[in-house]
Structures are given as structure tokens and as C-alpha cells.
MARLOMAR-505413 format. One record per residue: residue in three letters; residue number from 1; x negated, y, z negated of N, C-alpha, C, O in turn. Coordinates in nm, 2 decimals. Atoms other than C-alpha are relative to their C-alpha. Layout:
N
ATOM residu num     nu     nv     nw    cau    cav    caw     cu     cv     cw     ou     ov     ow
ATOM    ALA NUM      X      Y      Z      X      Y      Z      X      Y      Z      X      Y      Z
...
***
This chain:
158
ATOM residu num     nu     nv     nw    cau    cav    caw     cu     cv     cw     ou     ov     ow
ATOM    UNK   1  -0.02  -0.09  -0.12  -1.26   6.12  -1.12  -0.04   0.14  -0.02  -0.05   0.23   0.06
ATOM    UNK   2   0.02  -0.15   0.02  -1.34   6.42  -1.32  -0.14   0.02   0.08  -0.23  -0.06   0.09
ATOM    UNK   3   0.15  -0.03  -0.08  -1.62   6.64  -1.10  -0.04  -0.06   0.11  -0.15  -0.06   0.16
ATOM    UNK   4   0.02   0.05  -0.12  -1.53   6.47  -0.80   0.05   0.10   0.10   0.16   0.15   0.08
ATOM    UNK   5  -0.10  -0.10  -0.13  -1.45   6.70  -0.46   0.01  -0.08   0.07  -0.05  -0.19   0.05
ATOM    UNK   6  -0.01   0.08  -0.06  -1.33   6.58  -0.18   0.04   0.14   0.12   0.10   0.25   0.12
ATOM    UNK   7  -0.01  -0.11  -0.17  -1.37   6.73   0.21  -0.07  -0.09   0.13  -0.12  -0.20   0.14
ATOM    UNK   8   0.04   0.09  -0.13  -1.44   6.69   0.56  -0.12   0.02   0.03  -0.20   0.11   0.01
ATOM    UNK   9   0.18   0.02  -0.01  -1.75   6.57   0.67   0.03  -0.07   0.20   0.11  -0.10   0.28
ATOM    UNK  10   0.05   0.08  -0.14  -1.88   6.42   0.99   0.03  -0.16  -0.01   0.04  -0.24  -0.10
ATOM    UNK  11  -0.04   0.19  -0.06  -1.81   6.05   1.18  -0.13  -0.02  -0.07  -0.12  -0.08  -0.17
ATOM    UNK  12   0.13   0.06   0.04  -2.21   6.01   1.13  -0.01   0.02  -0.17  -0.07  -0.06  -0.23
ATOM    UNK  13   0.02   0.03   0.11  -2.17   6.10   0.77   0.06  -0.06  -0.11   0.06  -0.03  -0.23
ATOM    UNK  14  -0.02   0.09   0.04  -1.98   5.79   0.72  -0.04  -0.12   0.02   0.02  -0.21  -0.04
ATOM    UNK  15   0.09   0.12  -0.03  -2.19   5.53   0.84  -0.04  -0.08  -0.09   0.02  -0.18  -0.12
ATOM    UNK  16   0.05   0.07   0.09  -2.43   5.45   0.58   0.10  -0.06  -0.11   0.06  -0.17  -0.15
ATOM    UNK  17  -0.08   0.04   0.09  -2.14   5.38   0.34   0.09  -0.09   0.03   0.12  -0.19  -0.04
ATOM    UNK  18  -0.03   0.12  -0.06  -1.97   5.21   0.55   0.00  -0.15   0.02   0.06  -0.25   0.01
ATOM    UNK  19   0.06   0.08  -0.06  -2.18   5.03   0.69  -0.05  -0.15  -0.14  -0.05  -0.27  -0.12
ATOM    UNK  20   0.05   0.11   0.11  -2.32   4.88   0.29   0.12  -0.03  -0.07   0.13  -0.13  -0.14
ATOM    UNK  21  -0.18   0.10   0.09  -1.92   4.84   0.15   0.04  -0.09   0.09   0.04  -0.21   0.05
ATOM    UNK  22  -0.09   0.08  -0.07  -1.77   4.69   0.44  -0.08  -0.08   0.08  -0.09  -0.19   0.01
ATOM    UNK  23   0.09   0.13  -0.05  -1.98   4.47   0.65  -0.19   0.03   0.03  -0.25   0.04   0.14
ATOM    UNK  24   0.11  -0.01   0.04  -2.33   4.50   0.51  -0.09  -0.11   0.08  -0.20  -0.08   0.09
ATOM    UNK  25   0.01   0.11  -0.07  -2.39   4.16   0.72  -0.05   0.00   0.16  -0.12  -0.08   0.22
ATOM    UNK  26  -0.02  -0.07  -0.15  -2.35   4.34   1.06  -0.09   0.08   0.05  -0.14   0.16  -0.04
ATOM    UNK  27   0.06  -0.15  -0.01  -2.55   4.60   1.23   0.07   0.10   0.02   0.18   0.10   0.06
ATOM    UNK  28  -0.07  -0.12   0.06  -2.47   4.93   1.17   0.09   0.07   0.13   0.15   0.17   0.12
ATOM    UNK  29  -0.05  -0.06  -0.10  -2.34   4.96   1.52   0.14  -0.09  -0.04   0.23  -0.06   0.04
ATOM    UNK  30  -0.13   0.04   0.00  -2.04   4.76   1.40   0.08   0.07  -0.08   0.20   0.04  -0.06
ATOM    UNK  31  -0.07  -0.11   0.11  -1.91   5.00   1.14   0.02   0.17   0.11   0.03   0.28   0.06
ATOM    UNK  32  -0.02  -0.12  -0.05  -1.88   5.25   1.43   0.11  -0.05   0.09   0.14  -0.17   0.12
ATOM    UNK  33  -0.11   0.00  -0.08  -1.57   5.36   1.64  -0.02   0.11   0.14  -0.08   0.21   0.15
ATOM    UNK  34   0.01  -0.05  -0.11  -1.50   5.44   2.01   0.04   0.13  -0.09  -0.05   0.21  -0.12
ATOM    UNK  35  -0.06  -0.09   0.07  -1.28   5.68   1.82  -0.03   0.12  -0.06   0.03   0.23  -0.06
ATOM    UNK  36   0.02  -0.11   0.13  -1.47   5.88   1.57   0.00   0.14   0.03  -0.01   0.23  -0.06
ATOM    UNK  37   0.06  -0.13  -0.05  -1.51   6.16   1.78   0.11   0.09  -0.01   0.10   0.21  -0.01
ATOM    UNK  38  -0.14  -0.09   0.04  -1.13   6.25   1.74   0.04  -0.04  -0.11   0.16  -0.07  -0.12
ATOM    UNK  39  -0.07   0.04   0.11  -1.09   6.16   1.40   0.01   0.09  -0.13  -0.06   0.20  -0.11
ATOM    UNK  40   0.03  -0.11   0.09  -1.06   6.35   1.09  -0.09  -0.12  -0.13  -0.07  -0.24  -0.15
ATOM    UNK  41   0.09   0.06   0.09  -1.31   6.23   0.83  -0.02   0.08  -0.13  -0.02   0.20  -0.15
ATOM    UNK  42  -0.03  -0.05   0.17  -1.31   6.27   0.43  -0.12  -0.04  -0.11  -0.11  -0.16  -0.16
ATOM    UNK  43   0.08   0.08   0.11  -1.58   6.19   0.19  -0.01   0.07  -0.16  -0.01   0.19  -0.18
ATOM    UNK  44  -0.04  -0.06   0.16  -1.56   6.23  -0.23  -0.14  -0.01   0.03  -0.20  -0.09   0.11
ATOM    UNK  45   0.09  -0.09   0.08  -1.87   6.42  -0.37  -0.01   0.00  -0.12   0.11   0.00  -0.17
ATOM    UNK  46   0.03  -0.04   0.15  -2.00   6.46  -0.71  -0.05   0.08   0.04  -0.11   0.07   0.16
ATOM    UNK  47   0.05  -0.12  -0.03  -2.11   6.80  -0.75  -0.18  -0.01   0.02  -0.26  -0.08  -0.03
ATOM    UNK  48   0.13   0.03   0.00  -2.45   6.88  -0.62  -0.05  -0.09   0.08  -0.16  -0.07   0.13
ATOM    UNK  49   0.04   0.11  -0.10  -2.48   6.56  -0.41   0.03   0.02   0.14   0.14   0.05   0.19
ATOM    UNK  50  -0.01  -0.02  -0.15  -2.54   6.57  -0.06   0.06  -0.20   0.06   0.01  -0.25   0.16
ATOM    UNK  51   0.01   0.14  -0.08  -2.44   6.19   0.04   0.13  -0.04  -0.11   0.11  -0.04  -0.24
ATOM    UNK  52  -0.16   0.04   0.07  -2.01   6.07  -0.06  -0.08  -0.14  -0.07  -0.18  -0.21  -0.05
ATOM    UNK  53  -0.02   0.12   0.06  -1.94   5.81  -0.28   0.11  -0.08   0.03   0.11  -0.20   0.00
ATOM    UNK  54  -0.08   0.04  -0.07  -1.66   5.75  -0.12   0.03   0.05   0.17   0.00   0.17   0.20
ATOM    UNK  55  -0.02  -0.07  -0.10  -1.54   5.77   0.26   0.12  -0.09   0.06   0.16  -0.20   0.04
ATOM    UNK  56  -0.13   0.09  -0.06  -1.23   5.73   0.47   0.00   0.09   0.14  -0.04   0.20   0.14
ATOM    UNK  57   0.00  -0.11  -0.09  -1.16   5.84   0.85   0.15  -0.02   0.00   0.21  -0.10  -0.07
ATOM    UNK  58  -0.19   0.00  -0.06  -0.77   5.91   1.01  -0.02   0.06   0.16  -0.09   0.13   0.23
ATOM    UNK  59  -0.01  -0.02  -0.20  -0.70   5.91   1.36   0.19   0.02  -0.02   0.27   0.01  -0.12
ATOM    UNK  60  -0.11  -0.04  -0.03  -0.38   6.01   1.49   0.06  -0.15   0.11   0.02  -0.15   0.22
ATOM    UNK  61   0.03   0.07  -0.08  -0.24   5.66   1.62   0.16  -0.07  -0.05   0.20  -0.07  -0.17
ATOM    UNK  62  -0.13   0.09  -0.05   0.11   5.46   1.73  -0.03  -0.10  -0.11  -0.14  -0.14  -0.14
ATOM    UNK  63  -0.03   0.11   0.12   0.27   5.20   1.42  -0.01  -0.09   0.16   0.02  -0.08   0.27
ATOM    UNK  64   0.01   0.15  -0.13   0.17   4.85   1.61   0.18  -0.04   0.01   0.27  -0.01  -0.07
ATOM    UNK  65  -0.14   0.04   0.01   0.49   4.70   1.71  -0.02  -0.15  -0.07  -0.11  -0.23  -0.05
ATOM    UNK  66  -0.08   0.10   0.09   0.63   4.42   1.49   0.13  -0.04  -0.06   0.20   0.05  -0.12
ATOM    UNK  67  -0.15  -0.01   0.06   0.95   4.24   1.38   0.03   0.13  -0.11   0.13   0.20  -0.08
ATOM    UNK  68  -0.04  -0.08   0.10   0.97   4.47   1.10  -0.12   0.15   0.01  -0.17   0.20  -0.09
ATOM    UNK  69   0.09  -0.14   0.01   0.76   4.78   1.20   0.08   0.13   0.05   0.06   0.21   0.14
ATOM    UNK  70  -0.08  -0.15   0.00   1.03   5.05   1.12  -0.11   0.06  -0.10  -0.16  -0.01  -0.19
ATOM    UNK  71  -0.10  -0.13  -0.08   0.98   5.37   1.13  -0.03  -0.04   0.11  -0.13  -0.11   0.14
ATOM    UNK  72   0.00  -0.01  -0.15   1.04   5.40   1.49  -0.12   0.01   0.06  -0.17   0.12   0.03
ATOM    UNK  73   0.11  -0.07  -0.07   0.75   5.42   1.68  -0.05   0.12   0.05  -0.16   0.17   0.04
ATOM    UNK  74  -0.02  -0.16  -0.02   0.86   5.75   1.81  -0.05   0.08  -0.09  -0.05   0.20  -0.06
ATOM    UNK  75   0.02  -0.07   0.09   0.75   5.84   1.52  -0.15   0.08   0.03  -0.22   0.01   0.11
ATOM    UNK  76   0.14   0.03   0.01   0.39   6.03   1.49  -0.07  -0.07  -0.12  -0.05  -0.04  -0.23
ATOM    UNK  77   0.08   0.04   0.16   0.13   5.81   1.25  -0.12   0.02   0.03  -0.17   0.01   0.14
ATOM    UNK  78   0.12   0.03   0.05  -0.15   5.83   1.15  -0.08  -0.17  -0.04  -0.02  -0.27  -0.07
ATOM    UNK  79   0.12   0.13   0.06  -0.42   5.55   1.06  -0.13   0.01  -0.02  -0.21   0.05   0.06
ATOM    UNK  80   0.14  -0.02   0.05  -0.70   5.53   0.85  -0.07  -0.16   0.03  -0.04  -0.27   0.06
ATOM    UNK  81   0.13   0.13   0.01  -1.01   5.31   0.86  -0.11   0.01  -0.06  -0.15   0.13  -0.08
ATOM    UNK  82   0.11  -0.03   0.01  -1.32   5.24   0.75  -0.02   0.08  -0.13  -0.11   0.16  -0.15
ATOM    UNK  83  -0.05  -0.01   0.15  -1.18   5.29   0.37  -0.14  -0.05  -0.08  -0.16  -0.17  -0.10
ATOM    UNK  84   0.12   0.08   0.07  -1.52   5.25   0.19  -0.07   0.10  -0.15  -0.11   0.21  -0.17
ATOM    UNK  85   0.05  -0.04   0.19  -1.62   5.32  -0.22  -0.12  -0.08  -0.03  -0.12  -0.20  -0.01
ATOM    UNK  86   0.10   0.05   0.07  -1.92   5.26  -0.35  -0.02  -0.07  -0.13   0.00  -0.01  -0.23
ATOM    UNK  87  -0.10   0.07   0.09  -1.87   4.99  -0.56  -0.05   0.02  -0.18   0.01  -0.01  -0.28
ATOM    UNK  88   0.03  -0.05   0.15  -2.08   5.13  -0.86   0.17   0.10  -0.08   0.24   0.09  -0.19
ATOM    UNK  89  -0.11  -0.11   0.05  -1.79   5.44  -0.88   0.16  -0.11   0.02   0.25  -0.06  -0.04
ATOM    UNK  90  -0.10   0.08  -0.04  -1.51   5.17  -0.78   0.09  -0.01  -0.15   0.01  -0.07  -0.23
ATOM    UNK  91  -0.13   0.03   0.09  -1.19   5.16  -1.07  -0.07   0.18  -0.06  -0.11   0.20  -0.17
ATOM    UNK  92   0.00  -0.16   0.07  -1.26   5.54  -1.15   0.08   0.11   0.06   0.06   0.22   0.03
ATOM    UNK  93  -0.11  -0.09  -0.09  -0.98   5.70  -0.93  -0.06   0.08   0.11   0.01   0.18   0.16
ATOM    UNK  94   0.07  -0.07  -0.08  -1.23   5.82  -0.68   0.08  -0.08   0.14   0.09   0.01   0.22
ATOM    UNK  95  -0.02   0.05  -0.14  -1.09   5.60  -0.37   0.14   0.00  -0.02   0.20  -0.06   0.07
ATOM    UNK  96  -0.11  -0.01   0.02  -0.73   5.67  -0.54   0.01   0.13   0.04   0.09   0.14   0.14
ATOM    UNK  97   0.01  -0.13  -0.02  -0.76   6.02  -0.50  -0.11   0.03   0.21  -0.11   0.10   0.31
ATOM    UNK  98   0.07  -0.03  -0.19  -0.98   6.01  -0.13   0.15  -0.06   0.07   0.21   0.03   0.12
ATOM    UNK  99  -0.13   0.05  -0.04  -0.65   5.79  -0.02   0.09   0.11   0.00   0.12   0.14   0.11
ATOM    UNK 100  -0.08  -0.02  -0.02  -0.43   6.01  -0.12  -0.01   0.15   0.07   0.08   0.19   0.14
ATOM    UNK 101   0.01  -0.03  -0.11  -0.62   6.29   0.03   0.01   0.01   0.14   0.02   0.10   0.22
ATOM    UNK 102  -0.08   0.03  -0.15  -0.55   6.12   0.33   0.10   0.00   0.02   0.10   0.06   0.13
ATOM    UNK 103  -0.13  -0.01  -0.02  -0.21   6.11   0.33   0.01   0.13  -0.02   0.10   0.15   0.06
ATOM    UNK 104  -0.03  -0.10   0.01  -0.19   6.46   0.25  -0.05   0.07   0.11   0.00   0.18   0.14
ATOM    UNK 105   0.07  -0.10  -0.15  -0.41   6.56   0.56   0.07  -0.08   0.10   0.03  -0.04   0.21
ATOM    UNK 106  -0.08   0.08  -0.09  -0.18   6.31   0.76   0.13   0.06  -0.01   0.22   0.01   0.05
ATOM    UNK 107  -0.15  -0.10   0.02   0.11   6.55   0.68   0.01   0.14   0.09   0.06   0.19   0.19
ATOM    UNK 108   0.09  -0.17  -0.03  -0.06   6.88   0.68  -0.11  -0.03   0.11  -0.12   0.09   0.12
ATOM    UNK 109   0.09  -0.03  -0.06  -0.31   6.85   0.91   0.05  -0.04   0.15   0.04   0.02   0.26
ATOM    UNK 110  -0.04   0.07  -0.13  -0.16   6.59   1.18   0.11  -0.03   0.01   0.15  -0.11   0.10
ATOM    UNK 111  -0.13  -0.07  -0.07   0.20   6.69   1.14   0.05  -0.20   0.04   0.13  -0.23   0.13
ATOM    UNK 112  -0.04   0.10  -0.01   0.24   6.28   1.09   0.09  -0.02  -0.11   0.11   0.05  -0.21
ATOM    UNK 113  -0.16  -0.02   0.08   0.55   6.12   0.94   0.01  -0.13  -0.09   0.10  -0.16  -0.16
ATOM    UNK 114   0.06   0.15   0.03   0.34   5.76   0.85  -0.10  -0.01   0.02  -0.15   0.07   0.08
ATOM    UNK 115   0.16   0.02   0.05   0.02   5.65   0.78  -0.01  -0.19   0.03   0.10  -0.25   0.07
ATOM    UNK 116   0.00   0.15   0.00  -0.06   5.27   0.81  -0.18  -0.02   0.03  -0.25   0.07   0.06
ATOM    UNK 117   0.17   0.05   0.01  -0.44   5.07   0.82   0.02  -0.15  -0.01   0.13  -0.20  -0.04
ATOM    UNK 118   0.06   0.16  -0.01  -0.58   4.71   0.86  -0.03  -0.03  -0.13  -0.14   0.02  -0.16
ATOM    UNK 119   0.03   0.00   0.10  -0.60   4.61   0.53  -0.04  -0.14  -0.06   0.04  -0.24  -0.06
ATOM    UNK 120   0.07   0.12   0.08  -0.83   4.34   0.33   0.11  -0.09  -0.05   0.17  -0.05  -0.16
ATOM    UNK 121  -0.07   0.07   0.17  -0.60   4.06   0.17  -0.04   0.02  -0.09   0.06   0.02  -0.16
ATOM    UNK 122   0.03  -0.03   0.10  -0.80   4.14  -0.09   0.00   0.12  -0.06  -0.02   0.15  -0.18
ATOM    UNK 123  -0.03  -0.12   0.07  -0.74   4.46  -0.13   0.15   0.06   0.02   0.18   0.18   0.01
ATOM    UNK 124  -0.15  -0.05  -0.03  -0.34   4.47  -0.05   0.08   0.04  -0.09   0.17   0.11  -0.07
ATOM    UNK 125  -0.04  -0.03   0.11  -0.25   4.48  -0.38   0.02   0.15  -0.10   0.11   0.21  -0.17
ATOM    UNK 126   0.05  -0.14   0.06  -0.47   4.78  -0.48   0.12   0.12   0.11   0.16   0.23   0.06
ATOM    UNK 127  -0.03  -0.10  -0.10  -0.27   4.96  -0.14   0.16   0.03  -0.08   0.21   0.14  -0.11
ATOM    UNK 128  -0.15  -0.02   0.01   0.09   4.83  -0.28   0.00   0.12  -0.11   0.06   0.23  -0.11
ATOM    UNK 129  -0.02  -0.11   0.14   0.03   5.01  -0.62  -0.03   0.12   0.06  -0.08   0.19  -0.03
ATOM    UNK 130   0.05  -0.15  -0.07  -0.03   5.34  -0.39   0.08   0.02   0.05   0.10   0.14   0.09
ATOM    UNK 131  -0.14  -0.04  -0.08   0.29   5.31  -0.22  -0.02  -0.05   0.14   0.08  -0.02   0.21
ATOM    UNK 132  -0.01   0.12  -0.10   0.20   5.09   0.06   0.08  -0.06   0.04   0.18  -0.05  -0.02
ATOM    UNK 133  -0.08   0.17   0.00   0.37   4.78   0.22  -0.06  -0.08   0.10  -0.12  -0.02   0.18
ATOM    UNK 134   0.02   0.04  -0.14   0.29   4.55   0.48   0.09  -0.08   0.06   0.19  -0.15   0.03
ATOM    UNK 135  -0.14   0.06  -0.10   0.42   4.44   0.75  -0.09  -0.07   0.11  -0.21  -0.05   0.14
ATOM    UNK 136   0.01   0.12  -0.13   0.38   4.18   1.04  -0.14  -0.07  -0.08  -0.18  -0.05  -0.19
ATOM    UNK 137   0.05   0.06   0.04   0.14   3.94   1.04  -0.19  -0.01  -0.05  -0.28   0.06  -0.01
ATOM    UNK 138   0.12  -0.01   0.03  -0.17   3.82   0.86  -0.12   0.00   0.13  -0.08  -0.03   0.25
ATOM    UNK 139   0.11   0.05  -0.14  -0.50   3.79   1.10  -0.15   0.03  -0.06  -0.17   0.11  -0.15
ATOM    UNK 140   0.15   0.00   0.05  -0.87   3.74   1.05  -0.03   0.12   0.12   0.03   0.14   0.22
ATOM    UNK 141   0.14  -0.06  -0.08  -1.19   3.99   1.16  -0.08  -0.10  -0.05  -0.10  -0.14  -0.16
ATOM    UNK 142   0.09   0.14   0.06  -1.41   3.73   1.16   0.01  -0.08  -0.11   0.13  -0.12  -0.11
ATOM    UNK 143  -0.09   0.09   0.09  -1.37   3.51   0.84   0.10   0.11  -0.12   0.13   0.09  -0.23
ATOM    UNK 144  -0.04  -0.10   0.13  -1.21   3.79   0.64   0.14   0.04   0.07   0.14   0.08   0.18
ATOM    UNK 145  -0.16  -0.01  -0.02  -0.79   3.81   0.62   0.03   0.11  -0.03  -0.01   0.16  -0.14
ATOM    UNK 146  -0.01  -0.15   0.04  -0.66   4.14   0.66   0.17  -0.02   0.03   0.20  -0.13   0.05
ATOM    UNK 147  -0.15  -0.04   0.01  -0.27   4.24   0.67   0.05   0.14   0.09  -0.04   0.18   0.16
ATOM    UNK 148  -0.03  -0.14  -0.08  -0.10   4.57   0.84   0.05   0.02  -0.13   0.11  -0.06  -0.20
ATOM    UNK 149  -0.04  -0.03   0.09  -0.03   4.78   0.59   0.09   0.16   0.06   0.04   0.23   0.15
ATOM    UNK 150  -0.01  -0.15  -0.03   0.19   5.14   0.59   0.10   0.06  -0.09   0.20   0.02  -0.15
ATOM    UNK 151  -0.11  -0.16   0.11   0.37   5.42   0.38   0.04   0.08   0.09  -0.04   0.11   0.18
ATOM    UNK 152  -0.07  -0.09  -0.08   0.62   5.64   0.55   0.01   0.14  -0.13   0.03   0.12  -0.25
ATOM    UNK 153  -0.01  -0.10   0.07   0.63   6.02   0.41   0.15   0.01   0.01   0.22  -0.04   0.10
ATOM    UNK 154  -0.14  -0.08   0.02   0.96   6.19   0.28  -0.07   0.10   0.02  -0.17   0.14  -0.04
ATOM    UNK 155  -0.02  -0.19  -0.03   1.01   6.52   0.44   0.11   0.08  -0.05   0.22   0.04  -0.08
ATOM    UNK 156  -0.11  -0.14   0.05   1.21   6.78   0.34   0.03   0.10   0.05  -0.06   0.18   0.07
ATOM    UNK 157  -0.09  -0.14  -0.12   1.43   7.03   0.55   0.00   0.10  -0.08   0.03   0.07  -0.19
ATOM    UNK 158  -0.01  -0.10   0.08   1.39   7.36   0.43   0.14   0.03  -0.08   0.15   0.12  -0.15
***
């Protein structure tokens, strides 16, 4: 992770990465969102490089309802998407550190109190060890099983 930054970037300047982690299969118009245009967007940098190695967006967006989807909805959350590492840099704390970036701009920035995302069965594991959980039920995007996943912040009263 050493010599990595991490900042905000543009919706378009998470596409390409997107687009070749997550469904490389698709055309590039499927790795886009009605959304992006209110979202806040993060990409990790190695110094000097114009083009992330990592990228993640956050929208400001309602916990789905589900048997077990405390906190309150009342609550504000956040949700990320479109969680994508390049899988050369992948086990080097670079998408541990953009994550938790997120959460940190999901506090500070959008004044949210929860965070939650669609998450890979395959990668739910990597989320629990981050402080994760999930909740309600599994469901496919096309053949690929994803989960609801979410972390609630502790706040602190002055």
C-alpha cells in the first residue's frame, strides 16, 4: 500500500476499470449508472500515474428493507458500488485502504450513519474481515451470487 494516494476523481474516470474487473463480458455501457452523476467517486493512485488502480463510487442511498435490516431505515446510508482493483495490485491493501476511505467519506462527507453494497458471494468474506455483515437474501446478476452486505458507524456525542 506504501506510495498509494487515494482521492476523488470523476464517474467517467471509473469506467475503464470497472468495466475490465467486474464484467469484462459486457459492454461498457453496463458498468455505468443512472446515478453517477450524484455520486462521490474515489480512485487509489501510485504516484505519478494518471489512470487508479483501484476505484469505488458512494451514493447517498436508503438500507433495502429486510427481515433483519436494522439500523432503522430512518437512518441516512450510504452505498457503494462498482468496488473494482486491479487484480495485478489485488492482496496489497490497496482496495482495503480505498474501502475504508469510503467509509470515512460516508461519515465526513455524507453525514451517513451506514454504509451497505451488493456484494459478490465471492467476495463476502474479504467484506466480513472489514467489519461488514450481511443481511437478507442471496440473489443472482445474471449467473453471479451476490449478498446485501452493511457496517453501521459508531458516533460519538461530544
Amino acid at each position: 500500500m506504501a506510495g498509494v494516494g487515494i482521492r476523488r476523481i470523476s464517474a467517467e474516470d471509473t469506467v475503464p476499470l470497472r468495466h475490465s474487473v467486474l464484467w469484462p463480458n459486457h459492454p461498457v455501457s453496463y458498468v455505468l449508472l443512472p446515478e453517477d452523476d450524484s455520486g462521490f467517486h474515489y480512485g487509489a493512485f501510485f504516484p505519478d500515474a494518471t489512470t487508479p488502480v483501484a476505484v469505488i463510487s458512494v451514493f447517498v442511498d436508503p438500507l433495502p428493507q429486510s427481515s433483519d435490516s436494522s439500523p432503522s431505515p430512518k437512518i441516512k446510508c450510504a452505498r457503494f458500488r462498482k468496488f473494482a482493483c486491479d487484480p495485478e495490485h489485488q492482496g496489497k491493501g490497496i482496495g482495503t485502504a480505498l474501502l475504508q476511505h469510503a467509509f470515512d467519506a460516508a461519515v465526513r462527507e455524507m453525514s451517513c450513519e451506514a454504509i451497505w453494497c451488493d456484494a459478490r458471494m465471492s467476495a463476502a468474506g474479504w467484506y466480513e474481515r472489514r467489519g461488514m455483515r450481511k443481511f437478507g437474501d442471496v440473489f443472482f446478476k445474471g449467473d453471479i451470487k451476490y449478498v446485501k452486505m452493511k457496517r453501521e458507524f459508531v458516533t460519538t456525542e461530544p
